[in-house]
N, C-alpha and C positions, 0 to 999 in steps of 0.2 A: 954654383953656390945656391943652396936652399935659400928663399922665402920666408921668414917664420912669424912676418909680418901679419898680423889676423887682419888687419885692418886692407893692408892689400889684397890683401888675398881675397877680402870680400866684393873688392873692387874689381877684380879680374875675373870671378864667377857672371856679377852682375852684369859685365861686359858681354861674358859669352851668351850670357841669355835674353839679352837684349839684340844677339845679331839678327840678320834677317836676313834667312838661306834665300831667301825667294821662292823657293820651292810653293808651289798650291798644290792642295789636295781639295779632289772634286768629292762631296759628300756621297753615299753610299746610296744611302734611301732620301729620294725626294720628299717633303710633306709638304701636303698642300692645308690651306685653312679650310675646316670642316665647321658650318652653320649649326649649331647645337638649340633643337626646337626640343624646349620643356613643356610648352602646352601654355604657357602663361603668358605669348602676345599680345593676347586682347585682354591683360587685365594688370591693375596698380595694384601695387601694394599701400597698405593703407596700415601696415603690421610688420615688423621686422624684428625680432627678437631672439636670442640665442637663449635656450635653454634644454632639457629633457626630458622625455615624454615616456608614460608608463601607461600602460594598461591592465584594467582588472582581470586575471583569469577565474570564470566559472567553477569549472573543473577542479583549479587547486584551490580555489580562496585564499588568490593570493597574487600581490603586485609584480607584472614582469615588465622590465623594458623594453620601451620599443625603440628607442637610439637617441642619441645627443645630436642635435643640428641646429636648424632656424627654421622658427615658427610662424610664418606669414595669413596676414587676411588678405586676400586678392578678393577686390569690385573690377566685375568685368564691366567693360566699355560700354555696352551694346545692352545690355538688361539691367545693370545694376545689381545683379544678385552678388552675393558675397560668401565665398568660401572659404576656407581653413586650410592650410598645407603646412608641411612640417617633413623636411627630409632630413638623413642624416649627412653629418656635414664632410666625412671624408666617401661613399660610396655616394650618395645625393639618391638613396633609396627613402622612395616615399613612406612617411610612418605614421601620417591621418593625414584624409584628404575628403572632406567634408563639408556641405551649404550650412551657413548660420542661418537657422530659420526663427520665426518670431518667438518657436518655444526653446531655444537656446537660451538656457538657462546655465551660467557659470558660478559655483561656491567655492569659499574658501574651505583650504583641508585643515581639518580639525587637528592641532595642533603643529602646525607649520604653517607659519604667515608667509613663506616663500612660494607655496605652490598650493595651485586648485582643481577642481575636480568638474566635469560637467557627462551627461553622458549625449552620444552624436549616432547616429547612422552613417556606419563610414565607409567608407570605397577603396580603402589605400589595399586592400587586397583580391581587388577586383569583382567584387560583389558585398553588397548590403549587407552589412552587422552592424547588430547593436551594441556598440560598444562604451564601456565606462573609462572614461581617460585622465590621469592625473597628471599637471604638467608643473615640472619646478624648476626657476629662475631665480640667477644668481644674487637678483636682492628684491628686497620687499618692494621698491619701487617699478620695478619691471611688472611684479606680480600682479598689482594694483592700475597698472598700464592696461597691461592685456585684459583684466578682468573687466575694466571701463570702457573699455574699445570693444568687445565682444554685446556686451551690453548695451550698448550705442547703436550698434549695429543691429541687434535683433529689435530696437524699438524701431529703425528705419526701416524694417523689411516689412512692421507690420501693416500701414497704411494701404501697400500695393495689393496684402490679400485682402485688406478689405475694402478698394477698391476694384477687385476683380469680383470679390462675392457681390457689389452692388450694380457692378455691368452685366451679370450671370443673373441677376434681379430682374434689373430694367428689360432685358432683354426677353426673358419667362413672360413678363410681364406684357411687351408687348407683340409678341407672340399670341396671349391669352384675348388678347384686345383685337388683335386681327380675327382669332377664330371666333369670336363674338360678333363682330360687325357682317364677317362672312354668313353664321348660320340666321342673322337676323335678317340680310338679302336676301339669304334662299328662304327666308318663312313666308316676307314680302312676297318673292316671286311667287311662290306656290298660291301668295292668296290671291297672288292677282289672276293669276291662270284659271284658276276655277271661279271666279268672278266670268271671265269673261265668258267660259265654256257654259256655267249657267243661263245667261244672257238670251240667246238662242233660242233658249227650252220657252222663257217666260213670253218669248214675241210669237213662236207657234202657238201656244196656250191663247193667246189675246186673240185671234181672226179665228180658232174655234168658237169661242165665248159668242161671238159678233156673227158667227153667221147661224148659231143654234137659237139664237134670241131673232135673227129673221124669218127662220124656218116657222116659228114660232108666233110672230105675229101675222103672219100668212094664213097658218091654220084657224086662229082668232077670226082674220077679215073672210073664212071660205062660205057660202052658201049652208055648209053641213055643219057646222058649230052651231048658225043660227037656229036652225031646227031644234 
């Protein structure tokens, strides 16, 4: 006799799939855990932001994207210097990878308070361009994050250059000060050399003088003067 119980029926499905053959199956491919180095060890994030990033093309005149991900300021450990990274978020392909320097200058883009504009010297394709980069987040508050924070940062990197231009000062400077004191020894030494080499000359001169003034009173006291 059939069943036509739904309700059993559900009960004797969830039965069978709950049994447990015992059976093990040994996995096929072993995976081991693989250590994944980005490069960004030795440095904080001080920036984490989701938005998308665009760049100016020359050529068309005209904005192309560079990919949707997260846009981070990394301060490394060890110098304090501070860069720019931005990968995209499903490949984690780099899409600017750039140092904020003091002349990192970030505006807002003229008619969109969501996104701004700055231009960078950038690396993310393995050599130096100049590039102009537009980046837009999903609300005015983020915008205004990142523009403060970048700013922030280029006022803090300024002090180190110019405390490296006034160590690159002092340093010229005492330099200039060594070779001074040096050519001023050797003017010393040279005068005192020929001081003494004259010396010499003026004490043979002196027992000439002394013995032509004897020769000379001799001929005075002789018999044939008085004549």
């Amino acid at each position: 006799m059939a069943i036509n119980d739904p309700e059993h029926r559900e009960e004797e499905e969830a039965a069978t799939e709950d049994e447990d053959t015992g059976a093990q199956v040994a996995p096929i491919v072993r995976l081991e855990a693989v250590e994944v180095i980005n490069g960004e060890e030795n440095e904080d994030a001080i920036l984490d932001l989701k938005s998308k990033l665009y760049r100016f093309d020359k050529d068309g005149n005209q904005w192309k994207e560079r990919g949707a991900g997260t846009v981070k300021l990394l301060k490394h450990k060890e110098t304090g210097k501070v860069r720019l990274v931005m990968r995209q978020s499903k490949t984690l392909k780099i899409c600017a990878n750039h140092l904020v320097l003091p002349t990192t200058s970030v505006q807002e883009h003229a008619g969109n308070d969501k996104s701004c504009v700055w231009h960078a010297a950038d690396f993310s394709d393995g050599e130096l361009k100049d590039e102009l980069f537009c980046i837009r987040f999903g609300s005015v508050d983020n915008c205004k994050k990142f523009m403060e924070t970048v700013e922030e940062v280029a006022e803090s990197q300024q002090p180190e250059k110019e405390e490296e231009e006034n160590k690159d000062a002092s340093s010229a400077a005492g330099l200039l000060e060594n070779l001074t004191v040096k050519d001023k020894t050797e003017e010393e030494g040279k005068e005192v050399k020929k001081a003494s080499a004259d010396a010499p000359k003026k004490e043979e001169k002196e027992p000439e003088k002394a013995a032509e003034s004897e020769e000379k009173k001799k001929e005075e006291a002789s018999p044939a003067s008085s004549t």
